[in-house]
C-alpha positions in Angstrom: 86.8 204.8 149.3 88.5 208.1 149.6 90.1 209.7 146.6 93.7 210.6 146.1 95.4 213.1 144.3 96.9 211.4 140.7 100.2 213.4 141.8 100.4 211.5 145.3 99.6 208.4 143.6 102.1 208.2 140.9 105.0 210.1 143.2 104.1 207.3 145.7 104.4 204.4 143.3 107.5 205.7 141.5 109.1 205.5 144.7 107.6 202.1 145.8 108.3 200.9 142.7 112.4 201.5 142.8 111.9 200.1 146.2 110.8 197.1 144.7 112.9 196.9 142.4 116.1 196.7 144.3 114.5 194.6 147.3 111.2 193.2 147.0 109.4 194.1 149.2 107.7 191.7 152.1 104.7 193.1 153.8 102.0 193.0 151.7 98.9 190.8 151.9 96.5 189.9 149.5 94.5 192.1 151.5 97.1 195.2 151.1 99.8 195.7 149.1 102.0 198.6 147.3 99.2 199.1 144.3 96.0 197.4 145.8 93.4 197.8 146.8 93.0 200.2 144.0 92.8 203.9 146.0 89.2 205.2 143.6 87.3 202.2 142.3 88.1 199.5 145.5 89.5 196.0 146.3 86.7 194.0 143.7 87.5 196.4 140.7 88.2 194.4 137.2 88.0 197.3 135.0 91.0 199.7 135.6 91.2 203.0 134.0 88.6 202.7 131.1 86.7 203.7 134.4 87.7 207.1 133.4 85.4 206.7 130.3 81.9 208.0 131.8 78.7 208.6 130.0 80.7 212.7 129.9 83.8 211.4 128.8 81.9 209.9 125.6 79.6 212.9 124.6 82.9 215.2 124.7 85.1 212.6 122.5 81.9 212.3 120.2 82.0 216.4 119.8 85.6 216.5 117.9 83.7 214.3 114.7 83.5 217.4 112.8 83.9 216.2 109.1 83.5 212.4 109.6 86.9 211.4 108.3 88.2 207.5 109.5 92.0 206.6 109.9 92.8 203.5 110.2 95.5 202.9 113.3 96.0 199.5 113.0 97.4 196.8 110.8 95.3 194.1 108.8 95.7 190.5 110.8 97.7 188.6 107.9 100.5 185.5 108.0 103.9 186.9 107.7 103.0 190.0 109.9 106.0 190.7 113.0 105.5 188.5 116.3 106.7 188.5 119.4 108.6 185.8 120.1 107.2 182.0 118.9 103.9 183.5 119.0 101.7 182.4 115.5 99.3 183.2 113.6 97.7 181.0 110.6 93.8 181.2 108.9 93.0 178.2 107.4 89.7 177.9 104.7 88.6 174.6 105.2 87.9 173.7 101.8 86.4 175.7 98.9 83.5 176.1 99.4 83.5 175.1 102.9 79.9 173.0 103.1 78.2 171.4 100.5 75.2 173.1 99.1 72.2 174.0 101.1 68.5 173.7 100.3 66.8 174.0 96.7 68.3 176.6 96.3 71.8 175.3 96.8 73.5 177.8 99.3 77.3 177.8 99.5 80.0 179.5 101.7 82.9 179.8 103.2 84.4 179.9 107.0 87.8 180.1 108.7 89.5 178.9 111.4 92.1 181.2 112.6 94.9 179.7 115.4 96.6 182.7 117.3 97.4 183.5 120.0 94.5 185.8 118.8 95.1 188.7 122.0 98.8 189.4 122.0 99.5 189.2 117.9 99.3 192.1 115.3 97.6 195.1 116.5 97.2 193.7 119.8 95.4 195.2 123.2 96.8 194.4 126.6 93.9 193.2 129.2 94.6 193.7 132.9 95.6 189.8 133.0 98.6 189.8 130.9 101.3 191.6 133.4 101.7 191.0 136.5 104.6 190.7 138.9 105.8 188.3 141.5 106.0 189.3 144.5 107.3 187.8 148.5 104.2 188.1 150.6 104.3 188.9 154.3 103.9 185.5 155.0 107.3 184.4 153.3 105.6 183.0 149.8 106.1 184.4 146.7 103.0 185.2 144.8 102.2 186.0 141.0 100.1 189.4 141.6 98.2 191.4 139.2 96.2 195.0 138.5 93.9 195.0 142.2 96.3 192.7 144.2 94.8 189.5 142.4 96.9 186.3 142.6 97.5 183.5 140.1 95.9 181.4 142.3 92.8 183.7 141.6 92.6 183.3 138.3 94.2 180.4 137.1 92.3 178.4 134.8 93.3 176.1 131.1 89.8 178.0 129.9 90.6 181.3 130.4 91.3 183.5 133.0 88.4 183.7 136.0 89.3 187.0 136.8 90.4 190.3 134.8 89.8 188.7 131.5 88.8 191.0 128.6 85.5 191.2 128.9 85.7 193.4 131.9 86.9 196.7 129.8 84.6 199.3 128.8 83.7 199.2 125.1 86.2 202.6 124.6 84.9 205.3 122.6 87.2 208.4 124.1 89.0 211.4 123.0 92.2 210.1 121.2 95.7 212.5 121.8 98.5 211.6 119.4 102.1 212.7 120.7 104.2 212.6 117.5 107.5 212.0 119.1 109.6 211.0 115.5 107.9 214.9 114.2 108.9 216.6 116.9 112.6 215.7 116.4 112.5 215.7 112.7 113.1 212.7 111.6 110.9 209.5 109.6 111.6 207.4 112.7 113.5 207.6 116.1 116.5 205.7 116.5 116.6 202.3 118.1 116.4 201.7 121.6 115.8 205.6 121.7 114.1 206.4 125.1 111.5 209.0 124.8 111.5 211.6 127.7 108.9 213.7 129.1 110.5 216.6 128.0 110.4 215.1 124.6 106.5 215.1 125.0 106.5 218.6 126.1 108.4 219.5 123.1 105.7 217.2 120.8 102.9 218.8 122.8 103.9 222.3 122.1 104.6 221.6 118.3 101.0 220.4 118.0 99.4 223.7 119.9 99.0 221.7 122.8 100.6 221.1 126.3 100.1 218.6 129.0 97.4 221.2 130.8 95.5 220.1 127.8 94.8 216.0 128.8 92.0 215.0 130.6 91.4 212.1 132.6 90.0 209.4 130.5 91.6 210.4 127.3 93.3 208.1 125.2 97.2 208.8 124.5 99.0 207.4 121.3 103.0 207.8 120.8 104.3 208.1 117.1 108.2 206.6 116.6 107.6 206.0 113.2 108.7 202.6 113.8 106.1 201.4 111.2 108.5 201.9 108.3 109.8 198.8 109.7 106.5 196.6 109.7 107.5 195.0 106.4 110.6 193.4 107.7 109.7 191.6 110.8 113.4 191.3 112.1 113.9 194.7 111.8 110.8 195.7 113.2 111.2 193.2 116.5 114.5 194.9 117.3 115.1 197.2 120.0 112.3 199.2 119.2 112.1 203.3 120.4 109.4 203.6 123.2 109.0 205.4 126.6 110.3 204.8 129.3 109.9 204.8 133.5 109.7 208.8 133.4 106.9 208.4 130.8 104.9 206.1 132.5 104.6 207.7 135.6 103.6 211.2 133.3 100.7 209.5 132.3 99.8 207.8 135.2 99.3 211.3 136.4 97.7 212.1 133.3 94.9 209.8 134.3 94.6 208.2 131.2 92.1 205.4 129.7 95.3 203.8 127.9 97.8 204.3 125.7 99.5 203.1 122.3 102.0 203.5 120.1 103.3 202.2 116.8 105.8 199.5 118.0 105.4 196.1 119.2 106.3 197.2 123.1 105.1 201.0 123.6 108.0 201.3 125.8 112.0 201.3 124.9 113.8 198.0 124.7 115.7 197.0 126.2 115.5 199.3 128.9 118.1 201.7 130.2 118.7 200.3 133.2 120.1 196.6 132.1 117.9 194.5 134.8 114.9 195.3 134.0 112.6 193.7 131.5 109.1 195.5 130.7 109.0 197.5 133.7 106.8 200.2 132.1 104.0 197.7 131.2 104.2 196.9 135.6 103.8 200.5 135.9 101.0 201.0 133.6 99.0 197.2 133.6 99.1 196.0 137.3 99.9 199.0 139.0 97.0 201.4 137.6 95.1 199.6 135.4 96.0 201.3 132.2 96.0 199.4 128.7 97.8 199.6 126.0 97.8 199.2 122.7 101.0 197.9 120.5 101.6 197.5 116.8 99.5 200.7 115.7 99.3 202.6 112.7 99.7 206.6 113.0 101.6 208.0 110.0 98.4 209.2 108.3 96.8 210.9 110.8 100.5 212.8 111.7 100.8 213.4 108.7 97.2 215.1 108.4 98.4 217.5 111.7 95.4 215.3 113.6 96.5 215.8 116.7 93.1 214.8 118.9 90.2 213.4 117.4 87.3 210.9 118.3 88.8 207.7 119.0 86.7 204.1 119.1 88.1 200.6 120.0 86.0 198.3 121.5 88.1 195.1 122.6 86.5 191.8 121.5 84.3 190.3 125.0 86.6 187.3 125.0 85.7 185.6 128.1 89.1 185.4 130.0 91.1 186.5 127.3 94.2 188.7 128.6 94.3 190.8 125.6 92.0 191.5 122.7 92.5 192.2 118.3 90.4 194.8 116.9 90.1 197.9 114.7 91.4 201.0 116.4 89.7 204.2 114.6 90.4 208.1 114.9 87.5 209.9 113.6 87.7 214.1 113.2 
């Protein structure tokens, strides 16, 4: 299938995408619609833009482990941690110890049984079947569509999802790019429902020693609010977090990234300047190009160590038909 410019692409969709937005459109086809079939990796593609992480993309990301120093950047899974919505989270021990003894030797241990809605809680990754957006069809219907044009209809299933589930994305082991926003303008954390701008990246960028010339496709780029001062008070922390916004997500769409992440709950400003709209920067990112992203991160330490790019390894758990994915999100210089 013949390549496109990441420019045409992302000027194209930011203007289909307003289109949408104040009259859906009515002529696509499950065949063809405003982001499918994807324009690079084809109609039957389930892995979206961890594509970008080749065999190249790995030995260059593996080059900036210098001095083999780990940061954590994400939060242990514990009760009591902030949730969206009525989403849980409880690990039970089912008695201590667990099984009776075992042999002559009397062997004795412990399990757990965790109940979550174990994708989309804590630090959480967002697989290619959690957003989607519903659309009228040129045939009158209106259809639940996702990343490559795939319908509900599709993937539907009480046992997980039969297409785009989690086990689809590339184990990711890329070069990490932090864009400490709340550094940049001087302060422990943005304010609330602050929407960060591209210029506002720029200025981050250029306070690190970098600029945007400086991305590659594949890399993996992180947003600091400092909204993690708030993790301790879940209310506080659930409320009209900082984030990017439309402007954003079409920069990194032509960034060609892997994925992004941030350090609040959304990655993207709530609620969102313009009043209708709910979440429209996770339709930008998730159905329309394929790109993940991570919430609930931590990324004070490595700001405040002036680690700016760095090795960065998170390989989403292969949860057949999962839509998102827990795990333990590493930057490694």
């Amino acid at each position: 299938m013949m390549n496109v410019s990441s420019v045409g692409r992302s000027t194209f969709g930011l203007v289909l995408f307003w289109t949408l937005l104040v009259a859906p459109a009515s002529g696509q086809t499950r065949e063809e619609g405003p982001w499918w079939p994807h324009p690079i990796w084809g109609p039957d593609d389930q892995v979206g833009a961890t594509n970008w992480i080749t065999s190249e993309k790995i030995l260059e990301a593996l080059s900036l482990a210098k001095t083999g120093q780990v940061y954590e950047l994400g939060h242990p899974y514990e009760r009591g941690m902030p949730l969206f919505g009525a989403r849980s989270y409880t690990l039970y021990i089912p008695g201590s110890p667990t099984y009776e003894p075992f042999g002559s030797n009397r062997l004795i241990g412990h399990d757990e049984f965790v109940c979550a809605e174990i994708g989309q809680v804590g630090t959480q990754f967002d697989g290619l079947g959690h957003i989607g957006t519903r659309l009228t069809m040129a045939d009158g219907s209106d259809r639940d569509v996702f990343y490559n044009g795939v319908t509900v209809e599709e993937m539907r299933s009480g046992y997980g999802l039969t297409k785009l589930g989690i086990e689809h994305v590339k184990p990711i082991v890329t070069r990490g790019v932090l864009v400490d926003v709340a550094g940049y303008k001087g302060v422990g954390t943005l304010p609330e429902s602050y929407e960060v701008t591209v210029e506002d990246v720029r200025g981050a960028l250029a306070r690190q020693g970098m600029s945007e010339s400086d991305l590659r496709p594949g890399d993996a780029i992180f947003f600091r609010y400092g909204w993690t001062v708030h993790w301790e008070d879940a209310a506080r922390y659930n409320e009209n977090p900082p984030g990017i916004g439309l402007e954003v997500a079409h920069w990194i769409v032509d960034r060609q990234a892997s994925m992004v992440g941030s350090d609040s709950w959304t990655t993207e400003v709530v609620p969102n300047p313009a009043p209708e709209l709910d979440f429209p920067v996770h339709q930008v990112l998730i159905p329309e190009n394929g790109i993940h992203n991570l919430e609930n991160m931590v990324l004070d330490e490595v700001a405040d160590a002036g680690v700016y790019e760095f090795l960065f390894i998170f390989t989403p758990l292969p949860l057949v038909g999962a839509t998102g994915s827990p795990g333990r999100p590493l930057a490694i210089r």
